[in-house]
N, C-alpha and C positions, 0 to 999 in steps of 0.2 A: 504494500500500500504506500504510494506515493507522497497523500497528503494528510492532513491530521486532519479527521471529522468531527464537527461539533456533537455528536453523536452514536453512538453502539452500532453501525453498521453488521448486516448481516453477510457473510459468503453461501451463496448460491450458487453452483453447476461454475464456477471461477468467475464470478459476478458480486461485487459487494450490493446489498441493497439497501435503500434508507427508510427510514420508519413514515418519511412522506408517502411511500408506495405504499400506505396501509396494508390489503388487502396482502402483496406478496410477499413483503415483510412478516405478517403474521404466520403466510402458510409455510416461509422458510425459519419462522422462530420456531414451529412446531417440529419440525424434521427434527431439533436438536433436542428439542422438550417435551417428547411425545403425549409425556401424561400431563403434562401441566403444572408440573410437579414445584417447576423453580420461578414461573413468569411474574408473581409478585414478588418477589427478591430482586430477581434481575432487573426489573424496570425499577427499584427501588435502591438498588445498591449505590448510585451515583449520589444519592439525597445520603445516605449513610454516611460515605464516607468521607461528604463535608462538615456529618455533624461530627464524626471523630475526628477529623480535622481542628475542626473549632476547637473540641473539648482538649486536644492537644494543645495546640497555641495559645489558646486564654491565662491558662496559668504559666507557662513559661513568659508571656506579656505582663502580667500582674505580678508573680513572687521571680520570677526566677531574673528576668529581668528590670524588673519595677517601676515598669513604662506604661499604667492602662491605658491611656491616647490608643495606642496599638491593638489592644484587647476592643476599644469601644468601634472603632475604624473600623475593625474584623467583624463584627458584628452587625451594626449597621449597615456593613454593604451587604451579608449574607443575608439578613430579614428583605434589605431593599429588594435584594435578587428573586429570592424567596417567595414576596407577594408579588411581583413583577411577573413571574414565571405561574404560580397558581393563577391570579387573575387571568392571563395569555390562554390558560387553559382551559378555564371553566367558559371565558368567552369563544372560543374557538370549540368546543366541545360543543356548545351549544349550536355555534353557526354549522357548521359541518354534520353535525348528528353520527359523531363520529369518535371514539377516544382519540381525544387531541395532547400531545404531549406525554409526559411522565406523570403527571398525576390525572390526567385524563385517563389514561391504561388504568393506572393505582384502581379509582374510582370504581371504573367498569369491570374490572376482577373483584375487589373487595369495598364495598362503601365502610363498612366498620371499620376493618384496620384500616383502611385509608386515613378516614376521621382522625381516629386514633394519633395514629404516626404526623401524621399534620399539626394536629395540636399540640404531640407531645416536641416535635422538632419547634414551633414556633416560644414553648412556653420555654424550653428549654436555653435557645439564644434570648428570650425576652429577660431571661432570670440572671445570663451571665452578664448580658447589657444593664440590669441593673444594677448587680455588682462591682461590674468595671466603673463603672461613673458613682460608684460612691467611693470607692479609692483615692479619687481627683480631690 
């Protein structure tokens, strides 16, 4: 692969395909995932591993190097990203009639854990964003 995708490309028949081709996108996620076993992980795991991201960084910005500036920075642009990206979704999800994005997939696999994971990623940056700026 030549060029960095903003996105989890699939390999088809030596064809990458993008999650904009819905439809064959899904039928080549299934080749890989027959029973359905891993498709809310997988579409999940990008949102995971910025919240261990975060939970990494926050406190090496706050104790380790004793700069929250850094920690709050971090944070506010992930929330901003964050509802940037849900809103993108839930509007495009509706205009399309169609799971639009990562948490459009999330939604139309599971609306509980969706909810869940949503709220708990949100309450979680909101908790360390107000921690970092009480440090200030």
């Amino acid at each position: 692969m030549k060029t960095l995708l903003p996105h989890v490309a699939i390999k088809k028949h030596g064809n990458w395909i993008s999650p904009v081709q819905y439809e064959a996108y899904k039928e080549a996620y299934f080749e890989y995932d027959r029973d359905d076993h891993y498709s809310f992980r997988f579409i999940n795991a990008g949102f995971i591993a910025e919240l261990v991201f975060i939970l990494v960084c926050v406190p090496i910005f706050n104790v380790v190097i004793g700069y929250p500036p850094l920690s709050i920075s971090l944070l506010l642009t992930a929330l901003v990203i964050y509802f940037v990206y849900l809103g993108m979704s839930i509007v495009m999800t509706i205009r399309t009639r169609n799971p639009w994005g990562d948490f459009g997939a999330m939604w139309h696999i599971s609306k509980l854990q969706s909810s869940i994971l949503i709220m708990l990623s949100i309450a979680i940056k909101a908790s360390l964003l107000v921690y970092s700026i009480s440090l200030v």
